[in-house]
C-alpha positions, -999 to +999 in steps of 0.1 A: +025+752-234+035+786-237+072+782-250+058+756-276+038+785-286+066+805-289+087+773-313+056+780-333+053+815-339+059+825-370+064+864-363+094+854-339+112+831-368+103+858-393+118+880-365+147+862-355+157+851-394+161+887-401+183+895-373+208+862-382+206+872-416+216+912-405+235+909-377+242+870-376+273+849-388+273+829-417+270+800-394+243+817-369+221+820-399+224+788-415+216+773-383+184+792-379+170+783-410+179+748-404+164+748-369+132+768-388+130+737-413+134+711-383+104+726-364+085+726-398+074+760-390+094+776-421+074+788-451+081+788-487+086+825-484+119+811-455+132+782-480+133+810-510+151+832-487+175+805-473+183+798-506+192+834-521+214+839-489+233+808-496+236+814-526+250+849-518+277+836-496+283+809-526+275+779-511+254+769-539+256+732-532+240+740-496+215+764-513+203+738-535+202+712-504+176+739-489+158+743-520+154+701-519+147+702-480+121+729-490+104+706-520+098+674-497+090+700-467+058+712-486+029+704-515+013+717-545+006+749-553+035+764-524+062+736-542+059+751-574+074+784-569+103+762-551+107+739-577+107+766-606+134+788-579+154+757-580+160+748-618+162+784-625+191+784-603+207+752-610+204+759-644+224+790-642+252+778-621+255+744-643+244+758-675+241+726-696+269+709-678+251+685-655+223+671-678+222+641-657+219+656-626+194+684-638+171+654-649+175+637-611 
């Protein structure tokens, strides 16, 4: 009971996300917000972040994998702000150049 707590506790993710992202590897991080997103215990607030450091190490196809993991992970109103993150961003990498896709 009391290390399922622990899965669950959202200061320890918050905790432990910060540290990957400071002091982690690319890969350390990554797999920390995907283990975050697994345990449905990530937040909108987690998916944004996941995303802008993705997108900081330029893997912008996995940052906008997260951002879709992030948009079926959660519901009106916390989506929105996810969804608007997204085409922001997908809009400024593919500028016009993947209409099709954009519309998907």
């Amino acid at each position: 009971k009391v290390s399922k707590g622990l899965v669950k506790s959202l200061r320890l993710w918050d905790l432990l996300l910060d540290l990957e992202e400071s002091l982690g590897t690319i890969q350390t991080t990554k797999d920390a917000y995907n283990q975050a997103l697994e345990v449905k215990v990530a937040t909108p607030v987690h998916v944004l972040n996941f995303a802008s450091f993705l997108k900081g190490q330029r893997y912008f196809e996995e940052a906008f994998a997260a951002y879709e993991r992030g948009v079926e992970s959660f519901e009106f109103p916390a989506v929105k702000v996810l969804w608007k993150n997204y085409l922001n961003d997908f809009l400024e990498r593919y500028p016009g150049n993947q209409v099709e896709r954009t519309r998907d």
